[in-house]
N, C-alpha and C positions, 0 to 999 in steps of 0.2 A: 619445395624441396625436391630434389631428384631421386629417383629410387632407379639402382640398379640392381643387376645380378646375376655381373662379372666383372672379376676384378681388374680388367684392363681399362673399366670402366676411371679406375682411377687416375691413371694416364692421362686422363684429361683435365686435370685438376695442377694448375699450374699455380698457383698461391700455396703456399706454405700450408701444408695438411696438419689440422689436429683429429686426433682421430679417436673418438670413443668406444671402446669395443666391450660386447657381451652378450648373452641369451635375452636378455631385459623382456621378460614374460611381467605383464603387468604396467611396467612402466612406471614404476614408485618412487616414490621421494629417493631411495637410496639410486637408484639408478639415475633420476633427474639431476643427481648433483655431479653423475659422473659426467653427463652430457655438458650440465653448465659448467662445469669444470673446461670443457675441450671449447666451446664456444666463448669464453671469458678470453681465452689465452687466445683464439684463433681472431677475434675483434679486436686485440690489444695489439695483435702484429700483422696484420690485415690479411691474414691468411683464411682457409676454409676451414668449417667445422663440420666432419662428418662421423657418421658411426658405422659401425659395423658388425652384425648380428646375423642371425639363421633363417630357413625357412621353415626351421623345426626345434621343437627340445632335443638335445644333445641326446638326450638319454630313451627318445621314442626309438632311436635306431641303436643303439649299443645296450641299450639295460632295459626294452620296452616291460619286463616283468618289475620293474621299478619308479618308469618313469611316471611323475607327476601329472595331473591333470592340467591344464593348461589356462592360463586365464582370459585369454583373448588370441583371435585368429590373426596372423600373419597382417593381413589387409588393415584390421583395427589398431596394430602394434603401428604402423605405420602411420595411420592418423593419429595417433596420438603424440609418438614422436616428431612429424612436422608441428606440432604444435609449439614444440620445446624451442626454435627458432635455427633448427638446424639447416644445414647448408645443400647435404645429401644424405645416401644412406644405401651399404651395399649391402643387399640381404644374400649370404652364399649359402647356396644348395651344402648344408651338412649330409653327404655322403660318407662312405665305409672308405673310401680312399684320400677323402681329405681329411677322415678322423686320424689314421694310421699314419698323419705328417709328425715327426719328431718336432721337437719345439722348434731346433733352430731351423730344419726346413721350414715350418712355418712364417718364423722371421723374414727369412731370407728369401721367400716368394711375395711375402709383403712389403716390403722393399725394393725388389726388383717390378712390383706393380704399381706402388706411387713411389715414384722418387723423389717427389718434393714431400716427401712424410717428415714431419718434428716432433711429433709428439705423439705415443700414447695414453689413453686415461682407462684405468678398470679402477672395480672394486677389489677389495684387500681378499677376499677369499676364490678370485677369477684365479683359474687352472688353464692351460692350453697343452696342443700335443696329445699323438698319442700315449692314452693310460694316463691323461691327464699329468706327465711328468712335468710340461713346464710350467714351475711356481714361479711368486712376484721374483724372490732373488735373480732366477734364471733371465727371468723376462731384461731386469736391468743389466744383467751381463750383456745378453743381446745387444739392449738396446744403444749398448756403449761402443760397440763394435758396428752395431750397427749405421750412426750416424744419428740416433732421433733420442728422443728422450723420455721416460717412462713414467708418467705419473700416477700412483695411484692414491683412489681417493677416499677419504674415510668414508665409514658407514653411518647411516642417519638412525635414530631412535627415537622412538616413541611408546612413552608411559613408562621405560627403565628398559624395553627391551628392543633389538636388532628390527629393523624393518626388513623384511623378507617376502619374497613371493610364496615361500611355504607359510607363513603368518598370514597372509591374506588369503589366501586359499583355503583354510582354516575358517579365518571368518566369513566368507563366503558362500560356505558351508553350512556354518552356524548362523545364518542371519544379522551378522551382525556388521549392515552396513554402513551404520554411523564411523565405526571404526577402519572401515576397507575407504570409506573417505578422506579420512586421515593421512592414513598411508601411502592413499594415492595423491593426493592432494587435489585428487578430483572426483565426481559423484563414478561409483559403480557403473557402468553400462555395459549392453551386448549390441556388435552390431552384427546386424543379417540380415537378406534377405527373403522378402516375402514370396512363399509357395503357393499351389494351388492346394487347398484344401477340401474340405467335403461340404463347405456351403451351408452347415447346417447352424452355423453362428447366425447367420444371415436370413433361417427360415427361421430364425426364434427375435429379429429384432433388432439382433446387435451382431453386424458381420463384422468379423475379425480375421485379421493379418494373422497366418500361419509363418514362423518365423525359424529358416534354414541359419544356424549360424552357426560360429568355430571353435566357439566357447565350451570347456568340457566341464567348467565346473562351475554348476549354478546357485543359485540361495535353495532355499526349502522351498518346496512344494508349497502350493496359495494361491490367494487373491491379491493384488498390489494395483495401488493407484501408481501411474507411472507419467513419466513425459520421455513423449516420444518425437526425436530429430528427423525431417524428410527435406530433403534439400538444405533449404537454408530456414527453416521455419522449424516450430517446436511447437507441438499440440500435446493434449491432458486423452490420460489412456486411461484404460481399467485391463489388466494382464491376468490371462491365468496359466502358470506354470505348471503342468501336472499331469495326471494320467486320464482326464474325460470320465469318472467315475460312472455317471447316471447314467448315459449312452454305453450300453452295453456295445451295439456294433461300434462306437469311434472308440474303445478305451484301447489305449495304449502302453506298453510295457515299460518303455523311456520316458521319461518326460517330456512332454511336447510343450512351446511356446506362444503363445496365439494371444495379440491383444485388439482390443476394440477402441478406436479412435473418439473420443467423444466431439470433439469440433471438428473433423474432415468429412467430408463427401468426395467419393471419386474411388478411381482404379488404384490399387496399391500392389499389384500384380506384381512382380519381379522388380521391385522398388528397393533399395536400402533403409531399412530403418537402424538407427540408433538408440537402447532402449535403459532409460534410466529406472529401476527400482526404486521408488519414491520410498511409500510406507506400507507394509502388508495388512491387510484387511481383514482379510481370518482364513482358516486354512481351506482346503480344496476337501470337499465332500460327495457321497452321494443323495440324490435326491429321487423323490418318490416317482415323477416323472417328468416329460420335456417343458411340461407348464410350470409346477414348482422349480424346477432352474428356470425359465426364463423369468419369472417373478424377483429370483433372488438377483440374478443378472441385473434386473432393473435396479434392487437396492443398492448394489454392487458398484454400481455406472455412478449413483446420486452420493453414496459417501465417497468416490475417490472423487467427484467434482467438487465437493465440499471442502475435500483436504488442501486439494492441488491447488483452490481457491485461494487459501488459507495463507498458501504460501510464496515465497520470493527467488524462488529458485527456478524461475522458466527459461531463463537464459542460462544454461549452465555449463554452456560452450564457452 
């Protein structure tokens, strides 16, 4: 998939453009149908299928005293969307001067940047324009004048309610990742990269991957057997998401990420990882001192290798 970000970039797209547009934080079933919605019709008339999304929530720059926590970083939104079998994908810098576009300037600069455009696909509650003025009705005025055509697409449900990014965020919060699978129709992950940390995972036995990533909103604080993506391979973790309770000098005010590889050897220094939430272990605590946690660490390593054992999920790419 190609990723740009400018829209002249579309210019070069000489097939019949179907083009799926929106914030799609998450990447959920409700958003996947808008995408295969634009790839259904762009493979039917052998045109391109691409989307069109942000480098940011809408609302970190216009309402940041509202705006949402976010569920994946820019870079992760990306891998997950080529997964969906899309064609491209322009991420546009949401600035203060592209929010202040009237709806039909909006159109009408999209238009004039693909002109082989046919088609749009959103979801039924997508707004554009500044103040949020242009609704679905407006859009197919536009779209009528404009030359293309406006599809929009239902919304997906599950257990009797709207699938939403605020509904998994929600349960993401709450632990409850059986259900944030559901919705995604793929397992939880964080992807980011590993830091240099204070090494002191590694004077007790078990060195672990400090982990910088874009994610603002995590599970609860814990212990988690995890599996963990490096390259093209997938190895059985043990994670602890939390504040370093029993080291007084490492405790931290934020949540920090840090997990321990149980099958790897080697540098994982400034490396990507990918990090799946398997099942949590028990919560994050303090201990009496660096011997009692590395003791417990050992238990910690043997039941998530027990679990991870247990189960069919290592491929979960």
């Amino acid at each position: 998939m190609k990723i740009h970000d400018d829209w002249q970039s579309f210019g070069q797209v000489t097939a019949p453009l179907y083009l799926a547009v929106g914030v799609f934080d998450g990447v959920h079933l409700g958003h996947q149908q808008v995408m295969h919605a634009a790839i259904a019709d762009a493979r039917s008339h052998d045109g391109a299928a691409w989307v069109l999304t942000f480098d940011r929530h809408p609302l970190t720059l216009l309402r940041p005293d509202v705006a949402p926590p976010i569920l994946m970083s820019v870079v992760h939104k990306m891998r997950v969307i080529e997964r969906t079998g899309l064609d491209g994908c322009l991420v546009t810098p949401f600035t203060r001067d592209f929010a202040a576009q009237e709806p039909h300037t909006f159109i009408e600069n999209l238009c004039a940047a693909a002109p082989s455009l046919r088609a749009v696909y959103v979801g039924v509650n997508w707004r554009f324009g500044k103040d949020r003025a242009g609704t679905i009705d407006r859009l197919r005025e536009l779209a009528s004048s404009g030359g293309f055509e406006a599809t929009v697409v239902d919304p997906v449900y599950w257990h009797g309610d709207l699938i939403s990014s605020t509904r998994i965020r929600d349960a993401v919060r709450h632990g409850h990742l059986d259900d944030v699978r559901a919705m995604l129709n793929r397992p939880f992950t964080i992807l980011g990269r590993v830091v240099a940390g204070n090494s002191k995972g590694r004077e007790l036995g078990f060195p672990t991957a400090n982990i910088e990533h874009g994610c603002e909103i995590l599970p609860p604080s814990g212990v988690y057997a995890a599996r963990v993506a490096l390259g093209g391979s997938v190895y059985s973790g043990v994670l602890n998401l939390g504040s370093r309770p029993t080291l007084k000098a490492q405790r931290t005010s934020t949540p920090m990420l840090e997990v321990h590889l149980l099958d790897f050897t080697g540098d994982l220094y400034d490396r990507e990882l990918e990090i799946l939430f398997v099942q949590k272990i028990r919560e994050e605590r303090q201990f009496s001192d660096a011997q009692e946690l590395q003791q417990q660490i050992a238990a910690d390593a043997g039941e998530a290798a027990q679990i991870l054992n247990a189960r069919t999920d290592a491929n979960f790419f």
